[in-house]
C-alpha atoms as a printed R data frame, in Angstrom:
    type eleno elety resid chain resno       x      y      z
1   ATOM     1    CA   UNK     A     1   0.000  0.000  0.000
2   ATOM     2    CA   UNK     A     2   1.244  3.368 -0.673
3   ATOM     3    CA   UNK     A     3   1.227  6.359  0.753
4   ATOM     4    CA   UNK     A     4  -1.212  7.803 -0.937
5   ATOM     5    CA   UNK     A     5  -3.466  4.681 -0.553
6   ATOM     6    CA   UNK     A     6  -3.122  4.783  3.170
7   ATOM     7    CA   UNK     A     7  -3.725  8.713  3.138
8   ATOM     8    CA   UNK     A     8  -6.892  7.853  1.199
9   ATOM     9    CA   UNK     A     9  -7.785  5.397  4.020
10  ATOM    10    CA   UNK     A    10  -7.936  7.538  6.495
11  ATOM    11    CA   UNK     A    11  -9.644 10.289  5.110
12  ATOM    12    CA   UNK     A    12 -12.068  7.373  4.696
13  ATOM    13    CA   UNK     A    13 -12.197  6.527  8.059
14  ATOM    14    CA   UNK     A    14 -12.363 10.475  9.211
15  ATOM    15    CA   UNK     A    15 -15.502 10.773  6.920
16  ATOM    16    CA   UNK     A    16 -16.560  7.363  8.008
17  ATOM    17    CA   UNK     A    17 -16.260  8.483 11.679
18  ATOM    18    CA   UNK     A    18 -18.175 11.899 11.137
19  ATOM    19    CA   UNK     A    19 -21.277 10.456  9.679
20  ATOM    20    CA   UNK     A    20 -20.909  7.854 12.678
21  ATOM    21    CA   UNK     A    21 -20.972 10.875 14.980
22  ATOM    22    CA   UNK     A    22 -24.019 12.661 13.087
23  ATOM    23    CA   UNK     A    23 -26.347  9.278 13.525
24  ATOM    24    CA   UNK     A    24 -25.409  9.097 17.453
25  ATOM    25    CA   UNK     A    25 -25.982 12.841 17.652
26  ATOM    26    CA   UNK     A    26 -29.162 12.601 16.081
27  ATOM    27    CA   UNK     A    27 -30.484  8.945 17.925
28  ATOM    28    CA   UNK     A    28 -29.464 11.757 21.213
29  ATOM    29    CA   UNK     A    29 -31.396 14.132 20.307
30  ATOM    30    CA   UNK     A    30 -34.722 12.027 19.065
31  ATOM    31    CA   UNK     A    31 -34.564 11.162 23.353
32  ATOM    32    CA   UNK     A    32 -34.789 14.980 24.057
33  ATOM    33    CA   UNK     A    33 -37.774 15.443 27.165
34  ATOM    34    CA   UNK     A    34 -40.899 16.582 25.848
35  ATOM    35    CA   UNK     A    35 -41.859 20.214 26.244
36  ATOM    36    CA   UNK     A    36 -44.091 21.001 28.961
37  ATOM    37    CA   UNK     A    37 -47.519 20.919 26.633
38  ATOM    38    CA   UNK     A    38 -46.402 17.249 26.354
39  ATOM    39    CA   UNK     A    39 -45.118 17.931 22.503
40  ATOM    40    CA   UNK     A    40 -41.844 17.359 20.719
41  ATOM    41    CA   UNK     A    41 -39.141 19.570 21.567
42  ATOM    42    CA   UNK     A    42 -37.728 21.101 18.446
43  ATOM    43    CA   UNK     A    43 -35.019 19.170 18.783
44  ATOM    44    CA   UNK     A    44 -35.836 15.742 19.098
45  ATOM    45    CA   UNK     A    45 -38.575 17.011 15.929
46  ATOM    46    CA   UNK     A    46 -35.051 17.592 13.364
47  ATOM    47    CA   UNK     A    47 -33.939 14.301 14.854
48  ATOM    48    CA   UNK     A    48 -36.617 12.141 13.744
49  ATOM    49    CA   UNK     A    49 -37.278 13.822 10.698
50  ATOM    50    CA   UNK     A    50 -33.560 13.069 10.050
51  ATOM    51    CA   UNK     A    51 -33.222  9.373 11.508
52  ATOM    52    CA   UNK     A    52 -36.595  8.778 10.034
53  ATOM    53    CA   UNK     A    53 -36.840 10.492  6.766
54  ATOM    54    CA   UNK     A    54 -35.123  9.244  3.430
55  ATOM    55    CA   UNK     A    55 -32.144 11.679  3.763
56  ATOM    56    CA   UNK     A    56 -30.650  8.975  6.585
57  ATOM    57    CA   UNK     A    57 -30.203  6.685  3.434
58  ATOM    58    CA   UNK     A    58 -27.761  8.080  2.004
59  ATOM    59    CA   UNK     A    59 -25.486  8.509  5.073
60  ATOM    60    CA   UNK     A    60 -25.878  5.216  6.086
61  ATOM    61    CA   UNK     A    61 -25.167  3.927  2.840
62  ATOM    62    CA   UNK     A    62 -21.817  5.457  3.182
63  ATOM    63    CA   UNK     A    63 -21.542  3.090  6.397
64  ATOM    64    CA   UNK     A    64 -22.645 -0.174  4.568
65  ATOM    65    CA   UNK     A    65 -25.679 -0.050  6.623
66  ATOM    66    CA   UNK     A    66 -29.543 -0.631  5.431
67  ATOM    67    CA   UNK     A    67 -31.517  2.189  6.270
68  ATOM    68    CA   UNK     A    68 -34.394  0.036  7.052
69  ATOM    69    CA   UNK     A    69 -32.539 -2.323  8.873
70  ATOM    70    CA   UNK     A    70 -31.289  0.568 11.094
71  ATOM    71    CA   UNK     A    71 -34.656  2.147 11.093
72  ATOM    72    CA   UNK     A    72 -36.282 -0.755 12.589
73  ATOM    73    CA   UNK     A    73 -33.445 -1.910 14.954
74  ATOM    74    CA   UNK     A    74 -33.483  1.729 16.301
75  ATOM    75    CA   UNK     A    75 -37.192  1.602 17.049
76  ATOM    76    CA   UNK     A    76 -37.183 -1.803 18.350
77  ATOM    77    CA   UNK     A    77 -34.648 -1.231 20.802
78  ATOM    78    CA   UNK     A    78 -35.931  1.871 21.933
79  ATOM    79    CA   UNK     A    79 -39.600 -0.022 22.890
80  ATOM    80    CA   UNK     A    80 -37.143 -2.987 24.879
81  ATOM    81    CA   UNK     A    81 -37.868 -2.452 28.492
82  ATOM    82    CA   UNK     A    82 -34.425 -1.974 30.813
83  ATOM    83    CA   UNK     A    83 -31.220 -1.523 30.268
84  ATOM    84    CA   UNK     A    84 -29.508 -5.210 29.434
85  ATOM    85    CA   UNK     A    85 -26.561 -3.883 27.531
86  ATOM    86    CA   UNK     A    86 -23.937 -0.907 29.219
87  ATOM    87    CA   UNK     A    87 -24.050  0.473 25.655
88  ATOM    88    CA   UNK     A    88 -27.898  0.934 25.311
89  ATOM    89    CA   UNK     A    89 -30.288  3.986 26.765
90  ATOM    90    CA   UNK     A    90 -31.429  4.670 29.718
91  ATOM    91    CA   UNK     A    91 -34.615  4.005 30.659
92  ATOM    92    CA   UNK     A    92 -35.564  7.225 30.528
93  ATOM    93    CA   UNK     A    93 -34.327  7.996 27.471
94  ATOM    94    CA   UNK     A    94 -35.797  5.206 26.082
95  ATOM    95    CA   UNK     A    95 -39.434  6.583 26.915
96  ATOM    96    CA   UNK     A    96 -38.572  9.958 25.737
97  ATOM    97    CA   UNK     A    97 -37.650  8.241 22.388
98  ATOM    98    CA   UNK     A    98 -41.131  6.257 22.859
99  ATOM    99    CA   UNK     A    99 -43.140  9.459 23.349
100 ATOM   100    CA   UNK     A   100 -41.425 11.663 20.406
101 ATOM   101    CA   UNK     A   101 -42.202  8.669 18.483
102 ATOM   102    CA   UNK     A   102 -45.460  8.002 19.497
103 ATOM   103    CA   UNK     A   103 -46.289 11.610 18.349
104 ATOM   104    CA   UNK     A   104 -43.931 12.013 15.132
105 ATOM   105    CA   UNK     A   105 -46.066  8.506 13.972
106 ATOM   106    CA   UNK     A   106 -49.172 10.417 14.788
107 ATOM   107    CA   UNK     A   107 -48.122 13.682 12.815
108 ATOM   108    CA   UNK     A   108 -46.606 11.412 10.285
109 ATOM   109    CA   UNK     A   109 -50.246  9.724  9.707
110 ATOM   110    CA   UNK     A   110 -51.834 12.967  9.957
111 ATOM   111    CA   UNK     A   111 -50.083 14.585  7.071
112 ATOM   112    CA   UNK     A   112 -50.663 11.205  4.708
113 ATOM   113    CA   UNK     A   113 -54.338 11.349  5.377
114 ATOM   114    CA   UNK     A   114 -54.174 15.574  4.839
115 ATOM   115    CA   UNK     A   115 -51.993 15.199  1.586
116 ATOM   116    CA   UNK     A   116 -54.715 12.524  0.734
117 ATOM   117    CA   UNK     A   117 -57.895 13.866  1.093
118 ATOM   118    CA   UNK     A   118 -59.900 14.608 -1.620
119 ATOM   119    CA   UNK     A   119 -62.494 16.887 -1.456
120 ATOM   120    CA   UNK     A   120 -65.045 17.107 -4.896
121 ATOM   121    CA   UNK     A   121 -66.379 20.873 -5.877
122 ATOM   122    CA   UNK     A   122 -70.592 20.861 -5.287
123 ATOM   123    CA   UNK     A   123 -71.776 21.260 -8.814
């Protein structure tokens, strides 16, 4: 390998490592508290449009990970009761991900009915 090869691997690995950081960042931030009307905080809001939304794809893709696959495995250890791993959430931040979920879902649902409603003109 060649210097230039192993320069080119670790700009690799720097990139590699950002868009690792981003993900975490954002999986944080979806576990933001609610606000005190019991919504999404604005935060947690970017978060899940982000983890949730079809942009993820492409970073992920840059990991060799399926955004489904993460999708999915995010959300399904997020509803596991406890802690059984030192690397997972805590508790609590599991059912702050649960309720910003629970409501992003809802909106989510809301807007596909909205965008889908069709309303005829009264001759």
């Amino acid at each position: 390998m060649t210097h230039l090869d192993c320069a080119m691997q670790d700009d690799i690995s720097g990139y590699r490592a950002l868009i690792s950081a981003v993900i975490n960042r954002a999986v944080y931030d979806a576990c933001a508290l609610p606000t005190k009307n019991k919504e999404m905080s604005a935060i947690a809001k970017n978060a899940f449009e982000f983890l949730m939304g079809d942009s993820v794809s492409a970073y992920l893709d840059l990991l060799d990970i399926d955004h489904i696959f993460f999708q999915k495995n995010l959300v399904n250890n997020m509803f596991k009761d406890g802690k059984t791993k030192e690397h997972e959430f805590h508790t609590a931040k599991k059912r702050a991900f649960r309720f910003n979920y629970k409501i992003w879902h809802q909106k989510q649902a809301e807007k596909l009915i909205k965008n889908a409603t069709y309303y005829p003109k009264n001759d």
